[in-house]
KOLSE-971615 format. One record per residue (C-alpha): residue number from 1; x, y, z. Coordinates in steps of 0.02 Angstrom, whole numbers, plus 32768, in hexadecimal, padded with zeros to 4 digits. Each point is the difference from the previous one (the first is absolute). Layout:
<recs>
+-----+------+-------+------+
: pos : east : north :   up :
+-----+------+-------+------+
: NUM :    X :     Y :    Z :
...
+-----+------+-------+------+
</recs>
This chain:
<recs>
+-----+------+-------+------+
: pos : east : north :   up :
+-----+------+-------+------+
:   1 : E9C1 :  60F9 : 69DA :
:   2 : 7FC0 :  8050 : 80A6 :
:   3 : 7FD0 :  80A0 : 7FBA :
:   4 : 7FA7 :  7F97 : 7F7B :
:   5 : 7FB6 :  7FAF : 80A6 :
:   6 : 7FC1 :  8077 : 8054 :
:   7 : 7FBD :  8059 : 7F56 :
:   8 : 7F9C :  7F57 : 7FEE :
:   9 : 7FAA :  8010 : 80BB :
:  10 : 7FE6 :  80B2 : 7FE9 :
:  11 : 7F93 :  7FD4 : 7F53 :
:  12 : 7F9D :  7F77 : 8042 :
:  13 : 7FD3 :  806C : 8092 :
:  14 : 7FD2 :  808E : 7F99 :
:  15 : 7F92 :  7F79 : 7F9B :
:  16 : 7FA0 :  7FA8 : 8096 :
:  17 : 7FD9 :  80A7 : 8043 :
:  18 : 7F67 :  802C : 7F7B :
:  19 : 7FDE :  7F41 : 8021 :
:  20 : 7FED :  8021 : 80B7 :
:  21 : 7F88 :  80B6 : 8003 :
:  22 : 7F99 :  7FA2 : 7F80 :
:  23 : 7FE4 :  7F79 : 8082 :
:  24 : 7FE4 :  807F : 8073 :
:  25 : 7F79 :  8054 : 7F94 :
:  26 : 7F91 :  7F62 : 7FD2 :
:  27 : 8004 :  7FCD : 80B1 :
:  28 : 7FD1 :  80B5 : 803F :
:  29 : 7F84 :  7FF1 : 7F77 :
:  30 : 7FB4 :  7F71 : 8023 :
:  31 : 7F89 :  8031 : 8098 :
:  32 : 7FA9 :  8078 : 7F93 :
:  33 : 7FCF :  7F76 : 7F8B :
:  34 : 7F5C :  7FD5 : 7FEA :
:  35 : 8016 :  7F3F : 8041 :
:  36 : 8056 :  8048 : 80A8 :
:  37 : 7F79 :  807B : 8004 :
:  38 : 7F4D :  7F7B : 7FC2 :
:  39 : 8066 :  7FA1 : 80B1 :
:  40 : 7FFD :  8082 : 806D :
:  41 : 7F50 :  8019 : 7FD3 :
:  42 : 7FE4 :  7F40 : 800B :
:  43 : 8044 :  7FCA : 8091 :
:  44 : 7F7B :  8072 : 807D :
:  45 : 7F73 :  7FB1 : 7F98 :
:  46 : 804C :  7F51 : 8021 :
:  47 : 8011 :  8025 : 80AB :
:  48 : 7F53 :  8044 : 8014 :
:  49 : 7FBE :  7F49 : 7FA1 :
:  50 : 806A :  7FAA : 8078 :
:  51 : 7FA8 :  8066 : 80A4 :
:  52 : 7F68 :  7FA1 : 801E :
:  53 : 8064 :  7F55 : 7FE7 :
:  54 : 80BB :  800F : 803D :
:  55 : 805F :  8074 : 8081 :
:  56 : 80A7 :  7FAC : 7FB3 :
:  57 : 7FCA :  8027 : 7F5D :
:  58 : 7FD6 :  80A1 : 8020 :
:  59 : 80AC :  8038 : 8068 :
:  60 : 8066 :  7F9B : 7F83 :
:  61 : 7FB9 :  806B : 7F77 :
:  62 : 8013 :  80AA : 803D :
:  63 : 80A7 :  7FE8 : 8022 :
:  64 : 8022 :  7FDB : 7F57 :
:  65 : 7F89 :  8090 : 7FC5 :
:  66 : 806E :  807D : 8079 :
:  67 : 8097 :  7FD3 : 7FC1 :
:  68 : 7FBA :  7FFA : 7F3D :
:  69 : 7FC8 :  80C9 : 8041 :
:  70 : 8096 :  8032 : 8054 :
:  71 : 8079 :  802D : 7F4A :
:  72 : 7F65 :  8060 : 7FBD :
:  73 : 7FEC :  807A : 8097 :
:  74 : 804E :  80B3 : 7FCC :
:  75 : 8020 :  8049 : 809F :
:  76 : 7FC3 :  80A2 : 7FFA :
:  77 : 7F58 :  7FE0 : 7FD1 :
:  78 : 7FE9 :  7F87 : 8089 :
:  79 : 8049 :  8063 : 8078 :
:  80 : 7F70 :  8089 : 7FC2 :
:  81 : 7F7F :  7F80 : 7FF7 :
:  82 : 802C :  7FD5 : 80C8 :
:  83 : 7FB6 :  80C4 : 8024 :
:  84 : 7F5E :  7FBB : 8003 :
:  85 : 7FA3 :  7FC5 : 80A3 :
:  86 : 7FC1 :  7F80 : 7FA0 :
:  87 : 80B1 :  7FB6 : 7FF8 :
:  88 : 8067 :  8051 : 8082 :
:  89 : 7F92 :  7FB7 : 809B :
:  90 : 8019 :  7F5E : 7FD4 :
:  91 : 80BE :  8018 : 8014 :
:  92 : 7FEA :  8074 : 80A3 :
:  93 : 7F95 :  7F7E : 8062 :
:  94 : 808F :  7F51 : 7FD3 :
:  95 : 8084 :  809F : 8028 :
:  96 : 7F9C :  8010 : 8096 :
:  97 : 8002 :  7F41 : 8017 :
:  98 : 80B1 :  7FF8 : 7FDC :
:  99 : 8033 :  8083 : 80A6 :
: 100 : 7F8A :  7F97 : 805A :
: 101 : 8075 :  7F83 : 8010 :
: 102 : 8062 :  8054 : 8075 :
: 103 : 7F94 :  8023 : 809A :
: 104 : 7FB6 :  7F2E : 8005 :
: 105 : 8022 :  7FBD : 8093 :
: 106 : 8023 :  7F4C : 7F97 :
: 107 : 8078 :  7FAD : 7FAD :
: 108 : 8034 :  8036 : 7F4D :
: 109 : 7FBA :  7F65 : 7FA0 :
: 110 : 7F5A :  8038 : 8040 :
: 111 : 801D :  80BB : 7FDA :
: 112 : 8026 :  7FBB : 7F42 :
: 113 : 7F4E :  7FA7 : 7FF7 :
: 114 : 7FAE :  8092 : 803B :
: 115 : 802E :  8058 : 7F5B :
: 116 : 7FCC :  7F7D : 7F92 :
: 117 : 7F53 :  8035 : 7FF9 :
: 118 : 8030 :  80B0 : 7FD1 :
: 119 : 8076 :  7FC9 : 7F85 :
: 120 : 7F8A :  7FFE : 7F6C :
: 121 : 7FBA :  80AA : 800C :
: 122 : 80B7 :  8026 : 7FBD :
: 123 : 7FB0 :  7FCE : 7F4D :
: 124 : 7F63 :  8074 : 7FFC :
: 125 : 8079 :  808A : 7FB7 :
: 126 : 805D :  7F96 : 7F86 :
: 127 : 7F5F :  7FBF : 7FC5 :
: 128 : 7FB8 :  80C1 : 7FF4 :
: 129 : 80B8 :  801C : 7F9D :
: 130 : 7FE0 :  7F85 : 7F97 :
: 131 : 7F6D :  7FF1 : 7FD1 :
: 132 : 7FD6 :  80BC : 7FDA :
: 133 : 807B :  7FE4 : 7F78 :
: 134 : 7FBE :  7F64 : 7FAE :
: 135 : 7F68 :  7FD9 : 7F94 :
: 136 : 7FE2 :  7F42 : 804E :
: 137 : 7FC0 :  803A : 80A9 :
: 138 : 7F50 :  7F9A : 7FD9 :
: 139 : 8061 :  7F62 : 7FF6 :
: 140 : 800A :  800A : 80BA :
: 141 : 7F6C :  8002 : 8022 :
: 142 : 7FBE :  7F86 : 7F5C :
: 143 : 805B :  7F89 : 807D :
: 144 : 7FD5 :  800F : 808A :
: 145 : 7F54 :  7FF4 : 7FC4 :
: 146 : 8025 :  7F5C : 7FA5 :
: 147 : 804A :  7FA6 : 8094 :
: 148 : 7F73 :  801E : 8064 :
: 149 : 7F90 :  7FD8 : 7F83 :
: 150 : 8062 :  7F68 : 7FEF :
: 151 : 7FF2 :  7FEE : 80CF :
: 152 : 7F4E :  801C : 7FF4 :
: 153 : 7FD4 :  7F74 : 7F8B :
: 154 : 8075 :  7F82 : 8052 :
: 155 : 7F91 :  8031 : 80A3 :
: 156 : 7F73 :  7FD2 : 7FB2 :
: 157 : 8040 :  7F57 : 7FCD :
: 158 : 803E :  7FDC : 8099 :
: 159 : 7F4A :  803C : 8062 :
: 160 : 7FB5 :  7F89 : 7F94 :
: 161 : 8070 :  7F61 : 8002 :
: 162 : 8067 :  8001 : 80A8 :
: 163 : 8055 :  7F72 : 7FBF :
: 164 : 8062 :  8065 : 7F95 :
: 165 : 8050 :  8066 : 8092 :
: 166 : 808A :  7FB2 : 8075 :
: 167 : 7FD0 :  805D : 8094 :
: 168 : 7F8A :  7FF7 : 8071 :
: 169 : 7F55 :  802E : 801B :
: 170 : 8017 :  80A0 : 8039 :
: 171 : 805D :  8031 : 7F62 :
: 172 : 7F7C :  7FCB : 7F92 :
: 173 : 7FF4 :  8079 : 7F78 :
: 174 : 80B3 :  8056 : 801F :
: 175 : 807D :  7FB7 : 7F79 :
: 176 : 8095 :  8094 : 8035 :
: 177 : 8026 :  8053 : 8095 :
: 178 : 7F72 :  8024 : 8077 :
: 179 : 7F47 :  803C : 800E :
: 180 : 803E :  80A4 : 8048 :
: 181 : 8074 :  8025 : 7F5B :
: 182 : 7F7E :  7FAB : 7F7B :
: 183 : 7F67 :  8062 : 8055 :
: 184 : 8073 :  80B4 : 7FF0 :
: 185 : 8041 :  7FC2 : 7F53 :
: 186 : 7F3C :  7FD5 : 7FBB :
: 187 : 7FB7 :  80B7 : 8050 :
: 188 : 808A :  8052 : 7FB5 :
: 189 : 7FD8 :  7FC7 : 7F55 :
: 190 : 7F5C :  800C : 8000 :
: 191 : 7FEC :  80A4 : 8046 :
: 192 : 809C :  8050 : 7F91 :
: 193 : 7FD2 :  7FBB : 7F59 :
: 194 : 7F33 :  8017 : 8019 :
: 195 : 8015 :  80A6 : 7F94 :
: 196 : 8039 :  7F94 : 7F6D :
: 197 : 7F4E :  7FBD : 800C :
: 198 : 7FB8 :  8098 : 8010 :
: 199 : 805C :  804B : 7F6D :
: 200 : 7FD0 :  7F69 : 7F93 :
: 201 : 7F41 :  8006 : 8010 :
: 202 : 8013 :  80C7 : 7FF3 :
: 203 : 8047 :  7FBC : 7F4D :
: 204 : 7F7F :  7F87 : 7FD7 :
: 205 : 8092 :  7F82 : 8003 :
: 206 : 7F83 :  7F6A : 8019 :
: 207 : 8062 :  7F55 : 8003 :
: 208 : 80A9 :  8052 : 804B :
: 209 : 7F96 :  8045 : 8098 :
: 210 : 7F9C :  7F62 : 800A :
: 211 : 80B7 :  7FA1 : 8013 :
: 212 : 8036 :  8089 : 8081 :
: 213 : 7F70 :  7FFC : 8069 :
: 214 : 7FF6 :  7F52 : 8001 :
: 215 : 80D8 :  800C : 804D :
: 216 : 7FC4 :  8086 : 807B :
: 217 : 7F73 :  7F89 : 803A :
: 218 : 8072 :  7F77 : 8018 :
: 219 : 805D :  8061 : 806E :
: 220 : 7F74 :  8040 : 8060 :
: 221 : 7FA2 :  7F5B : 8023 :
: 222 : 809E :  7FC0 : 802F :
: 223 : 800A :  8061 : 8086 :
: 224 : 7F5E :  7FEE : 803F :
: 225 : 7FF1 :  7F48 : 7FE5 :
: 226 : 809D :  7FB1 : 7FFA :
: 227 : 807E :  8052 : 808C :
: 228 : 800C :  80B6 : 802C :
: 229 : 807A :  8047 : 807C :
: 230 : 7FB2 :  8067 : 8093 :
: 231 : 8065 :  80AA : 7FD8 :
: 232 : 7F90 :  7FF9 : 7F72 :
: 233 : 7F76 :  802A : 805F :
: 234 : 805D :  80B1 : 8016 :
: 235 : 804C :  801D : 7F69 :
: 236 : 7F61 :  7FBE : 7F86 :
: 237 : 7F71 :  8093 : 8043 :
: 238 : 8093 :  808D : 7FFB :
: 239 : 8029 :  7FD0 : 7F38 :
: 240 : 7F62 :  7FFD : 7FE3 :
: 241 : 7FC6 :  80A4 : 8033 :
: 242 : 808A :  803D : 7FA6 :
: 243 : 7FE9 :  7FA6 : 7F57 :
: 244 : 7F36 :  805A : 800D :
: 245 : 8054 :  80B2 : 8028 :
: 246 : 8075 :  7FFB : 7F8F :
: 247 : 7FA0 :  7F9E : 7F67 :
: 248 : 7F3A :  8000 : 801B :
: 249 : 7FD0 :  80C3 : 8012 :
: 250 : 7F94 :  8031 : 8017 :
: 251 : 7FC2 :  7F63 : 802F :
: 252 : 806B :  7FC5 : 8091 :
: 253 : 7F73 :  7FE4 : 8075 :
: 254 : 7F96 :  7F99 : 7F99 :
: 255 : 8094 :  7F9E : 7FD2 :
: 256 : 8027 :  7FEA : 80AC :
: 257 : 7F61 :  7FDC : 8031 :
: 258 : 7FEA :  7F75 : 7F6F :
: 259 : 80A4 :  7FAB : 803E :
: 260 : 7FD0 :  7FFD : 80A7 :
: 261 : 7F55 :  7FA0 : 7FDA :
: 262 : 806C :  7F82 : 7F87 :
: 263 : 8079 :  7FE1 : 809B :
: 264 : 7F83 :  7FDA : 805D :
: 265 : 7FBF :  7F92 : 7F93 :
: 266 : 8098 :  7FA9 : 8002 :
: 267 : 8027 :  7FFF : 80B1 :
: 268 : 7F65 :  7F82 : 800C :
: 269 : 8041 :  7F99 : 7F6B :
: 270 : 80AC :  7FF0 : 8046 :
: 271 : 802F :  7F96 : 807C :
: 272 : 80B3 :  801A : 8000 :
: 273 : 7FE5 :  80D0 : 801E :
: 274 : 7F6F :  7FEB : 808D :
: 275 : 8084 :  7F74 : 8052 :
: 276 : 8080 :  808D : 7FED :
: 277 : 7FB6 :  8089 : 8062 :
: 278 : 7FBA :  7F6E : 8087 :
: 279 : 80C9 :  7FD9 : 8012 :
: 280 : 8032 :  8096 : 8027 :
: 281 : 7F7B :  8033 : 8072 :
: 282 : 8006 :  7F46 : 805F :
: 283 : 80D2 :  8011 : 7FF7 :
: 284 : 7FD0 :  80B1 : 8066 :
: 285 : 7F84 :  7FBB : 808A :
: 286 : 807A :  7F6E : 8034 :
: 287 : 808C :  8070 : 800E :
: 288 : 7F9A :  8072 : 8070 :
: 289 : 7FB6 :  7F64 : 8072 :
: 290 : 8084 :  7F80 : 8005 :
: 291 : 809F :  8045 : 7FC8 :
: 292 : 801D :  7F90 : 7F77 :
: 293 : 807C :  801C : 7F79 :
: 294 : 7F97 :  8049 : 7F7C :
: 295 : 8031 :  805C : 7F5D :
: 296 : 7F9C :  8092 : 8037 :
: 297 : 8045 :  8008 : 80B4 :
: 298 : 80AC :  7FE3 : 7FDD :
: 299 : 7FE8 :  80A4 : 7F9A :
: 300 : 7FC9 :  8058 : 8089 :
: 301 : 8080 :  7FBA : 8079 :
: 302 : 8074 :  802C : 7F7F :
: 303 : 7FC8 :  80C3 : 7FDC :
: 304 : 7FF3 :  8016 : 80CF :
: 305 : 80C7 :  7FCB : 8015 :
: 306 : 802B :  8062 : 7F70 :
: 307 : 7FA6 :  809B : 804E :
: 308 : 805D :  7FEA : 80BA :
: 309 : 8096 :  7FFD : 7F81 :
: 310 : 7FFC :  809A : 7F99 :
: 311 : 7FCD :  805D : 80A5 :
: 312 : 80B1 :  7FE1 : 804F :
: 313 : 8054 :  805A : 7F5E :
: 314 : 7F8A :  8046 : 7FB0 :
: 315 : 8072 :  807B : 7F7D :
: 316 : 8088 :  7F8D : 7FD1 :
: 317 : 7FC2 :  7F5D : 802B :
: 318 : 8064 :  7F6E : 8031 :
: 319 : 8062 :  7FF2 : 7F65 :
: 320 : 7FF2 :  7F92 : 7F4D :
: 321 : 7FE5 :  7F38 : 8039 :
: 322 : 7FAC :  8042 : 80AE :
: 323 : 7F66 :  7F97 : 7FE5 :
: 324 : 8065 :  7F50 : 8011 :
: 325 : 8025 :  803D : 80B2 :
: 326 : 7F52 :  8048 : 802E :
: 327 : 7F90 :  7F70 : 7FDA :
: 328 : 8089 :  7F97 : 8047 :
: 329 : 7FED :  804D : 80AC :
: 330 : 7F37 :  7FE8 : 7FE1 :
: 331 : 8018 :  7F5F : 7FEA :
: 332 : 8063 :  7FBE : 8097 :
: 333 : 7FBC :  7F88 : 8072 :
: 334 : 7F86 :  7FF8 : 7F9C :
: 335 : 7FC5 :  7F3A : 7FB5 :
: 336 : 7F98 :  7FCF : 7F4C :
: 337 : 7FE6 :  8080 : 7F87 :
: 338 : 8017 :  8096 : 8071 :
: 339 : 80BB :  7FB7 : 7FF6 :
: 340 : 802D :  8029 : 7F65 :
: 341 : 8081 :  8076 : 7FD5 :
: 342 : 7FC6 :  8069 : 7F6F :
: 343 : 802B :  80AD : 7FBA :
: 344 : 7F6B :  803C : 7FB9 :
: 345 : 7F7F :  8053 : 805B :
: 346 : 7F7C :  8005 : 7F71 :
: 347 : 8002 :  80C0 : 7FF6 :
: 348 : 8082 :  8050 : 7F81 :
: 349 : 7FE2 :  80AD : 807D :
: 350 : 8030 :  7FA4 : 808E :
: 351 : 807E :  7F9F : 7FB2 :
: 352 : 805B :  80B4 : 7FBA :
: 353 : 7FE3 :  8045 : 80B1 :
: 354 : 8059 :  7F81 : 8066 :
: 355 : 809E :  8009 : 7F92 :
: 356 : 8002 :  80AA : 7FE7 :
: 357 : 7F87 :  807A : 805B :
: 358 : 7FAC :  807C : 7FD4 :
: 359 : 8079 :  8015 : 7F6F :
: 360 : 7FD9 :  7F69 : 7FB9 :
: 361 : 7F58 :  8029 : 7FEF :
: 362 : 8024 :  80A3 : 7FC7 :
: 363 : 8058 :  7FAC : 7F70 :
: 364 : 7F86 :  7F78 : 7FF1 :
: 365 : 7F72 :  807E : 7FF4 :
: 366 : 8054 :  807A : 7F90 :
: 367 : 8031 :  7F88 : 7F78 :
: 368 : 7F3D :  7FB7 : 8009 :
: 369 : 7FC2 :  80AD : 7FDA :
: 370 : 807C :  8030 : 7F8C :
: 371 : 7FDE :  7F6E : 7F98 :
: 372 : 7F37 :  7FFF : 800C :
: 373 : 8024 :  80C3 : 7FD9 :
: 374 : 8043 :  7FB3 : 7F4F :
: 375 : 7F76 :  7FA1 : 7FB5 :
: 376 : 7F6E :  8094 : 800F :
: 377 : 7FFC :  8004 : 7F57 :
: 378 : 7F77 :  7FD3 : 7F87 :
: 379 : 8043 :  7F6B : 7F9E :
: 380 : 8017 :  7F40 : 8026 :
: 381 : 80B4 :  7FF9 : 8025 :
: 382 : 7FE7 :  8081 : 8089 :
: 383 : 7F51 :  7F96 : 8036 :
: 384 : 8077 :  7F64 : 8013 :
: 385 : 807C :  804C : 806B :
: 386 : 7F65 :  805E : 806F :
: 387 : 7FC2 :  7F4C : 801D :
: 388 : 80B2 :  7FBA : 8015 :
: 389 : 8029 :  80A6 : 8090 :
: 390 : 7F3F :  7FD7 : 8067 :
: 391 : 8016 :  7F47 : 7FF8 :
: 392 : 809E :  7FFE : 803E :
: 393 : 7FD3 :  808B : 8089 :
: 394 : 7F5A :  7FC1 : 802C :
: 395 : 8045 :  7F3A : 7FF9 :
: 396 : 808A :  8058 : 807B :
: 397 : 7F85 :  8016 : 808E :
: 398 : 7FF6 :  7F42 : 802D :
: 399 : 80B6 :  7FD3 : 7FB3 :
: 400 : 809F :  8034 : 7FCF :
: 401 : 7FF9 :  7FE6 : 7F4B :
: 402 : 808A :  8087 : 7FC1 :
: 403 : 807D :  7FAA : 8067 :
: 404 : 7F89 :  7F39 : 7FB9 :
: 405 : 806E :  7FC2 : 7F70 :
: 406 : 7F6D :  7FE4 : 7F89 :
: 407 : 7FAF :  80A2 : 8020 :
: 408 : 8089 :  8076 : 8021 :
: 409 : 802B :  7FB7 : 7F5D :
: 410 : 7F54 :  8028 : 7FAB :
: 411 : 8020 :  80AC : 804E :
: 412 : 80A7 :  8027 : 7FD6 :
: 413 : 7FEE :  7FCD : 7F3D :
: 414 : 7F47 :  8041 : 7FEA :
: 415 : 8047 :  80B8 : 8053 :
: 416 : 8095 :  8006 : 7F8A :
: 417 : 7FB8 :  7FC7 : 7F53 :
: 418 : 7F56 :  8070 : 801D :
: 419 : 8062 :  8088 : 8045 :
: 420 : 8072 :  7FEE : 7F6F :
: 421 : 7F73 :  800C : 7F90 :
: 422 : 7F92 :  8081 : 8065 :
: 423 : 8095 :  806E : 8009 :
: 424 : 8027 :  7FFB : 7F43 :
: 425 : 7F53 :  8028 : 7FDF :
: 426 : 8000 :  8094 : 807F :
: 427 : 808D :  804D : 7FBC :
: 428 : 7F99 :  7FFC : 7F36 :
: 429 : 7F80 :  805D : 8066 :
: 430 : 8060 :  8082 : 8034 :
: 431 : 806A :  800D : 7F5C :
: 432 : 7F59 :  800C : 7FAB :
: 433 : 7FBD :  8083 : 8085 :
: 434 : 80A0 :  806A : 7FD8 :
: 435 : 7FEF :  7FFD : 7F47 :
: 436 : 7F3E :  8035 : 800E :
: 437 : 8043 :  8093 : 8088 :
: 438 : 8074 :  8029 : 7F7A :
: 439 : 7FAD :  800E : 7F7B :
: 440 : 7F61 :  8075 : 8070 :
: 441 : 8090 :  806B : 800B :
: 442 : 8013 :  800D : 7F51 :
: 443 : 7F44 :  801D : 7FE9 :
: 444 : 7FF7 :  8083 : 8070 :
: 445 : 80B4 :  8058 : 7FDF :
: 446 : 7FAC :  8005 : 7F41 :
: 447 : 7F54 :  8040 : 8035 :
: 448 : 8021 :  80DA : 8007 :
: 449 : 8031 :  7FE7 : 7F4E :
: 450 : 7F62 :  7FA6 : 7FCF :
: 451 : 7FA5 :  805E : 8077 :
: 452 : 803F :  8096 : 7F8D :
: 453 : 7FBB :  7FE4 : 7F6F :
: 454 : 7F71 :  805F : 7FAD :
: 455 : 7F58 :  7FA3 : 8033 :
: 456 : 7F92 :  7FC5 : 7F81 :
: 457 : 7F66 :  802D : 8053 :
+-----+------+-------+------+
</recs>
């Protein structure tokens, strides 16, 4: 009876085993499905929806979207794909963030938030993994395109019936977020999808470009009637000297020179623009003559301290979190809004610099380049990154907005799905390149015996 026993376990182990490894199988199987794989390519376009509206939203859905991604990584390739400047500096500079950490002079809670900033840059080479691989990278930026859309009409509705917004007057015509986010997010689209418009009247595509000149309008007018952010004032001329270069030769000037005359045109028609620019230059004149607490001179205050800063360690800087304890010393003794203890110093260079020196910026710089070095190529995915890179750097100048939530977001994404794209359709270029070298080899290896052939002349 015990052999009998034993014989019994031994069977029904030998049976369970097949059971088990096909188990094992269908769930290694499962991440290459095409459901596991239509959500990995879904949940970046959600998330990019969800940017103009949500920061929950967004976090909440690229968590899920990283760990949908992690099962369908194969090592080795991404371990290749990291090779690339275009996604190994994002990793050196939060590795750089990460040893800066131990020289602050603060506690470690503080040394913690001073990486959370950098912690997104993380997904610029997951998203230039992925996305090289996938054939859904224009759902991205569908999206995003969508949702601000979407933002943009809201605006609109709001301008024109306040009653509909719960906020106050200064918020008129901003139904998410804030005018500095919705005036990045409008000049973004407009700018990156204007050579869809060109492309359809090249086509004789009547009603379509009709319908998307009439969306690009929106967003314009918004702009310069309803609420426009300041930074814009940067960012705007740069894009647009670009968009002639790159898409009006060899008419740039006239082009430029027929925009400038419509601006004008509606500088006098807006009120909202001309009170603007008469903000920012009254916000500058009480700062110099009374001392006052203005936007403008709190950025100035703010760039000076950071400058006496990055002087007293100027390689290494004074470590990941440092700003907490700079602007705190600025702001001792101090009463109103000089009191306020910020961390931001409105300058993503100085910001890098105080933290971590001149090899911050090193980094900082490096990565900028690298990534503007990406998208010189002649199609529209490379265009959107090129505007995505000089908005960001330009925007930069006046703010910190790759360590901003909404537009290191708009960065991050908009680098990694281009660059995905850019980088796929780099490497058909040089395939094709190689198969045309290969076969002028074979042209010219066959041309003595041609050549040696009786001539029929």
């Amino acid at each position: 009876m015990q052999i009998n026993a034993e014989a019994l376990g031994l069977s029904s182990t030998v049976q369970s085993a097949p059971r088990l490894s096909n188990l094992l199988r269908r769930l290694a199987s499962v991440p290459k499905s095409w459901f596991w794989l239509l959500c990995a390519d879904l949940y970046p376009a959600l998330a990019a929806f969800a940017l103009p509206w949500s920061t929950t939203a967004v976090s909440v859905l690229l968590v899920i979207w990283l760990i949908v991604l992690l099962p369908t990584i194969s090592l080795r390739a991404f371990l290749i794909s990291l090779k690339r400047p275009e996604s190994f500096l994002p990793i050196a500079f939060f590795a750089l963030a990460v040893l800066g950490t131990l020289w602050t002079d603060d506690m470690w809670a503080v040394r913690l938030q001073g990486l959370h900033p950098v912690f997104k840059l993380l997904a610029i080479p997951l998203l230039l993994y992925h996305f090289e691989r996938s054939q859904r990278s224009p759902w991205v930026f569908i999206a995003f395109f969508a949702s601000c859309a979407l933002v943009m009409a809201c605006s609109w509705i709001v301008y024109f019936d306040p009653g509909l917004s719960s906020g106050t007057a200064e918020t008129i015509g901003i139904p998410a977020r804030n005018y500095i986010d919705q005036s990045q997010e409008f000049s973004l689209c407009l700018f990156a999808a204007a050579p869809l418009l060109l492309s359809l009247i090249t086509e004789n595509r009547r009603i379509p470009a009709w319908c998307f000149g009439a969306l690009l309008l929106g967003f314009y007018c918004n702009m310069m009637f309803v609420v426009i952010a300041r930074t814009a004032f940067l960012y705007f001329p740069v894009l647009l000297v670009l968009f002639a270069v790159r898409y009006c030769r060899p008419r740039a000037a006239q082009f430029l020179v027929a925009t400038a005359v419509i601006q004008g045109l509606v500088w006098y028609a807006s009120p909202n623009l001309r009170n603007r620019v008469d903000h920012s230059v009254q916000d500058y004149r009480l700062s110099r003559m009374s001392g006052l607490a203005t936007s403008d001179g709190q950025r100035l205050v703010y760039w000076r301290a950071s400058v006496r800063s990055i002087v007293a360690a100027p390689v290494f800087g004074h470590g990941t979190g440092s700003t907490k304890q700079v602007f705190d010393r600025e702001a001792a003794g101090k009463t109103g809004e000089w009191a306020n203890a910020i961390r931001n110093p409105h300058n993503q260079t100085l910001y890098v610099a105080i933290q971590w020196g001149m090899l911050g910026c090193i980094a900082l710089y490096a990565m900028w380049y690298f990534h503007l070095v990406l998208f010189l190529q002649r199609n529209l995915a490379a265009w959107v990154g090129l505007v995505v890179v000089v908005q960001n750097f330009v925007s930069s100048l006046v703010n910190s907005h790759l360590f901003d939530f909404d537009e290191g977001w708009i960065y991050v994404i908009g680098v990694g799905v281009a660059g995905a794209i850019a980088a796929k359709a780099r490497e058909k270029a040089g395939e094709k390149t190689e198969a045309k070298a290969e076969a002028g080899g074979n042209s010219v290896s066959v041309g003595p015996l041609r050549t040696a052939q009786p001539s029929k002349i």
